[in-house]
C-alpha positions in Angstrom: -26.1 -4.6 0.9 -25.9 -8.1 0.4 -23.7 -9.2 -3.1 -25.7 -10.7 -6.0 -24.6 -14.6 -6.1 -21.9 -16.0 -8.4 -21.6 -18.7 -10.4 -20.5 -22.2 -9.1 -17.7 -22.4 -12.1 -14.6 -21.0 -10.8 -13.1 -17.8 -12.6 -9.6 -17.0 -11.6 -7.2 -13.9 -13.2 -3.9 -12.5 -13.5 -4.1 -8.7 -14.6 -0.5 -7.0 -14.9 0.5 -3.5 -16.4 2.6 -3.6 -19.3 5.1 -1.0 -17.9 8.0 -3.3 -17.6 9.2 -7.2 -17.2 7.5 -9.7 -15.0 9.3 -10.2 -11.9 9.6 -13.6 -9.6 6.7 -11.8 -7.5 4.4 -12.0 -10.6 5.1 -15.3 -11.3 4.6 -16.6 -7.9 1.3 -14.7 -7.7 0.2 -15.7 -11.8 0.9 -19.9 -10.4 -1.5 -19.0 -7.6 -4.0 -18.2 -9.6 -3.7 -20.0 -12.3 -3.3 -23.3 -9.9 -6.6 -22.5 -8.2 -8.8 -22.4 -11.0 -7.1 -25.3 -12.5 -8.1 -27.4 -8.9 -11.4 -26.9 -9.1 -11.7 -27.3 -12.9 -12.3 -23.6 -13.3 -10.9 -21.1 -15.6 -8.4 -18.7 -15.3 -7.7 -15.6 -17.5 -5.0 -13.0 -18.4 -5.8 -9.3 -18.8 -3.1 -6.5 -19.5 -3.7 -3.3 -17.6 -2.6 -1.1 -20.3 -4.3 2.2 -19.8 -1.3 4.0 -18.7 -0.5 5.6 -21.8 2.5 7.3 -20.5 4.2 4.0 -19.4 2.5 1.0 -21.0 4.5 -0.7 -24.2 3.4 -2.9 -26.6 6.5 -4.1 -26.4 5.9 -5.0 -22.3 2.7 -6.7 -23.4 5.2 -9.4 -25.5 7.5 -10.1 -22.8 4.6 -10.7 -20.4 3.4 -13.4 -22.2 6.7 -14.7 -23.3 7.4 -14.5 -19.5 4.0 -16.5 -18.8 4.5 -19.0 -21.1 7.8 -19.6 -20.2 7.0 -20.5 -16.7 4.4 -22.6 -18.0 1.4 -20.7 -17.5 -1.1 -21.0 -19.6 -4.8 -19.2 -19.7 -8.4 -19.3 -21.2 -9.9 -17.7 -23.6 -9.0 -14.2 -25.3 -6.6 -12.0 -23.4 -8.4 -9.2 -22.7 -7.1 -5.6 -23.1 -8.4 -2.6 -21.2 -7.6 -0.3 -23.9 -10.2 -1.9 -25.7 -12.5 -1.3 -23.0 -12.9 2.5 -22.8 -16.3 2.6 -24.1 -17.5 0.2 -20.8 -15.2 2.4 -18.3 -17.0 5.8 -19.6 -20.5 4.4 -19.9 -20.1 3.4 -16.1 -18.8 7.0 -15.0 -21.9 8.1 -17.0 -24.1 6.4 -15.1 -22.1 7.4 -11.7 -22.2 11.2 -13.0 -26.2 10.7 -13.5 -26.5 9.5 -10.2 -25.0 12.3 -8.4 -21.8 10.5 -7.3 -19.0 12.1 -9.6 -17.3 15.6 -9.8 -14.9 16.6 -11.6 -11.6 17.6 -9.8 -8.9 20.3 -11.1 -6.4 19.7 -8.2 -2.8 19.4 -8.5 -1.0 16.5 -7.0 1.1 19.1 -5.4 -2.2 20.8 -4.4 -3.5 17.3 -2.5 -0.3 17.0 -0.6 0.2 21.0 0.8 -3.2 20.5 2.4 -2.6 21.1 5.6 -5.3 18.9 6.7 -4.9 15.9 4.0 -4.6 12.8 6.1 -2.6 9.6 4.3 -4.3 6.6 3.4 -3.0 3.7 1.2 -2.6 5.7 -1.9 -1.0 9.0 -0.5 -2.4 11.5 1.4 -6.7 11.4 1.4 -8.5 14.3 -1.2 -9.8 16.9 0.5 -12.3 18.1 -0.8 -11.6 20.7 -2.5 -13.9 20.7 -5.3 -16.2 18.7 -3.8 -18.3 21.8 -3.2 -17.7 24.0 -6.2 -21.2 25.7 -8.0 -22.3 24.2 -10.9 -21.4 26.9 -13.2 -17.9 27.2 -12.1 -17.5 23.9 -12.5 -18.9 24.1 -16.5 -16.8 27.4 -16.8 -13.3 25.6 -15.0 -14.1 22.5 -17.3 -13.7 24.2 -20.6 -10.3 25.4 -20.4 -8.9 22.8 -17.3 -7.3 19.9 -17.1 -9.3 17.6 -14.7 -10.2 14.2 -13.0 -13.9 12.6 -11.7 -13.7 11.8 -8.1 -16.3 9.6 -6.5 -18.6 11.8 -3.5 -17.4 9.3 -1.2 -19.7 10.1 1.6 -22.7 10.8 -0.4 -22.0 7.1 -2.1 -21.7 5.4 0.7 -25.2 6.7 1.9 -26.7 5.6 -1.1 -25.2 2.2 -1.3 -25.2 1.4 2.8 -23.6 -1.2 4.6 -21.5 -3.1 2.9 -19.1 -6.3 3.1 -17.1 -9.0 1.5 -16.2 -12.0 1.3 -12.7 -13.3 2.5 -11.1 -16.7 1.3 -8.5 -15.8 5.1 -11.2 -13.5 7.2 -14.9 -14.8 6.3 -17.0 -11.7 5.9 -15.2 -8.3 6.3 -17.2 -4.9 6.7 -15.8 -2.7 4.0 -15.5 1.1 4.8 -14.6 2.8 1.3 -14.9 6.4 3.6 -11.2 5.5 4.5 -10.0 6.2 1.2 -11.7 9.7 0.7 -12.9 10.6 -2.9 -10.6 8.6 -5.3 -10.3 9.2 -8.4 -13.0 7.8 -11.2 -11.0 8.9 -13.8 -7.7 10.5 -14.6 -6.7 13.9 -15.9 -4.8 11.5 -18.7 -7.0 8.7 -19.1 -10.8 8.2 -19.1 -10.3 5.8 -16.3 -8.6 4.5 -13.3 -7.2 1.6 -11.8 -10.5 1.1 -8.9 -13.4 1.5 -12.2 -11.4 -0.4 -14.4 -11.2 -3.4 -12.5 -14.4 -3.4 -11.0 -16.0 -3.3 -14.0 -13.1 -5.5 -16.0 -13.6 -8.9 -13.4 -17.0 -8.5 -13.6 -17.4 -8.2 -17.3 -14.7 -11.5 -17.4 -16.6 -13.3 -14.8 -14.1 -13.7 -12.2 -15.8 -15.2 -9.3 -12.1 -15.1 -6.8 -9.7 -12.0 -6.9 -5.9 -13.5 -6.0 -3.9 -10.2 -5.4 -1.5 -9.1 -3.0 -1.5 -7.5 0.2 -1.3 -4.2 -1.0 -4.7 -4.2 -3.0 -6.6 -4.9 0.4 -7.4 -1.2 1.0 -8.4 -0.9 -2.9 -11.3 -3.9 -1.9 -12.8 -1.4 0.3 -13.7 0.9 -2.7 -14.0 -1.9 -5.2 -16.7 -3.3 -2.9 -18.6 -0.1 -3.2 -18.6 0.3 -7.0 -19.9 -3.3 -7.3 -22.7 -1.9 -5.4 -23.6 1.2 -7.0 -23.4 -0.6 -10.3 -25.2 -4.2 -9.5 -22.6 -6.0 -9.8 -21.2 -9.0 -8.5 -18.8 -9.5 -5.5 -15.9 -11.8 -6.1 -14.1 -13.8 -3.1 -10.7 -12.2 -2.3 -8.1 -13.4 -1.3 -5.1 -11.2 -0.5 -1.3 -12.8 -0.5 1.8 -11.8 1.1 4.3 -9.5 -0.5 7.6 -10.3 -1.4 10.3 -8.6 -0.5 14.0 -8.2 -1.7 17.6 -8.1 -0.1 17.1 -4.5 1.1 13.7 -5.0 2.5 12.0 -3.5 -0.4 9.0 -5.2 -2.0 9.8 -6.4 -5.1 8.6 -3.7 -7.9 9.0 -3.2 -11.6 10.8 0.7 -11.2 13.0 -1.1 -8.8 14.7 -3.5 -11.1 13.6 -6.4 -9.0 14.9 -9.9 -10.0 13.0 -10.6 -13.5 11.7 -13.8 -14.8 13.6 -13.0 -18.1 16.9 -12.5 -15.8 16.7 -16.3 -14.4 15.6 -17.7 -17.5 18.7 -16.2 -19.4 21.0 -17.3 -16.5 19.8 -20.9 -17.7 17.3 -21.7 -14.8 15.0 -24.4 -15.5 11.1 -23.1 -15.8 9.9 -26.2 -14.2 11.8 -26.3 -11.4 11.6 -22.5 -10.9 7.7 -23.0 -10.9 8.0 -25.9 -8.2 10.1 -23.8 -5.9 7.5 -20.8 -6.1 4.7 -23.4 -5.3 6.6 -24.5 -2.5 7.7 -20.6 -1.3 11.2 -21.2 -1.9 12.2 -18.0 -3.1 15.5 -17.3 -5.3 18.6 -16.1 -2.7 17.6 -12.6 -1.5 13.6 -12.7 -1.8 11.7 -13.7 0.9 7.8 -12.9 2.2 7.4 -9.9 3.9 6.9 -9.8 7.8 2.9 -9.1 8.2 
């Protein structure tokens, strides 16, 4: 299936969680974006990925700009909130459900991961199944008194939608196959969303016409790819940058306590001269880009 055309005006983003402070591998990926839109007189946005109400802090959502602005980032427009976006997640899982592509799912993490027969994929180990095939009444009867998610018929979607590819600012046109990733999740047990409908729907709602993300997201294009079919939208160009990793290894991460931006500007470093070294991959000591 061939993507619907974008707009020649350039539409770049930065989309963090607030579950903690920004660290340098943020702000290295935030100038990148930011610094392509601004090169081709485009626009870039900010949008705070704040549906994990277990974690997410309005709190975070202060530093995160405070961090932005103090590496002198700046962005267009409204910053957009996802949490103000439930209504657009659900009507889209609506429309999924009426199509015959969602099912609700009352597995266990701990039930995923004792399947004997559960491959792993980028995420963890692949779904099942399980309740792929459950009658239509059981399903009714379990979703009255159960906790449960909407996974995505994987197969059955990608029959409906057919062959599919995108476009790659490093690897020209790359086939996707979304049946790597098994039924993921539509929406979670705790939220009416997740993370792959979100942000399909949230770039294409904002415009974005080039996804700058890291490595670790290529395997989520695969599935992104798909929804963008099944739900006419557009198909951004991707690019996909290289991790950073710490001392031990370790890409940097939040839950880690990797090197914040709010840790080097305490310790007096200049913002300018921070962002210049980022531009130029010259890491603080200890951080380097990960071996591909």
């Amino acid at each position: 299936m061939t993507p619907h055309p974008l707009p020649q005006h350039m539409v770049t983003r930065f989309a963090p969680s607030p579950t903690g402070r920004l660290h340098v591998g943020h702000g290295w990926s935030a100038l990148m974006a930011m610094d392509m839109a601004r090169a081709d007189s485009g626009a870039f946005r900010l949008r705070i990925e704040d549906i994990d109400g277990t974690r997410s802090r309005p709190e975070h959502v202060e530093a995160i700009i405070e961090d932005l602005r103090w590496l002198g980032i700046g962005w267009d427009g409204d910053v957009v909130f996802q949490s103000q976006r439930l209504g657009d997640y659900e009507a889209a899982l609506d429309r999924l459900k009426a199509m015959d592509l969602a099912y609700p799912c009352f597995c266990t993490r701990a039930d995923i991961a004792a399947s004997a027969t559960a491959p792993h994929g980028s995420e963890g180990p692949v779904y099942p199944g399980t309740c792929r095939g459950l009658r239509a009444d059981e399903r009714e009867r379990r979703m009255t008194r159960e906790p449960h998610a909407w996974r995505i018929d994987m197969g059955r979607a990608v029959s409906m939608a057919g062959p599919l590819s995108w476009q790659d600012a490093d690897h020209g046109t790359v086939s996707a196959n979304p049946l790597l990733a098994g039924d993921v999740v539509l929406a979670r047990k705790d939220a009416p969303t997740s993370y792959h409908l979100a942000c399909t729907l949230d770039d294409a709602a904002m415009g974005v016409t080039h996804v700058l993300r890291g490595e670790d997201l290529r395997a989520a294009t695969h599935i992104h790819r798909l929804l963008q079919a099944l739900l006419d939208l557009s198909s951004p160009l991707y690019r996909h940058h290289p991790l950073l990793v710490g001392p031990d290894g370790r890409r940097l991460a939040k839950r880690d306590g990797s090197i914040a931006l709010a840790d080097l500007r305490a310790q007096g470093i200049a913002p300018t001269q921070l962002a210049d070294d980022l531009r130029a991959r010259r890491f603080p000591v200890g951080i380097r880009l990960a071996q591909a």
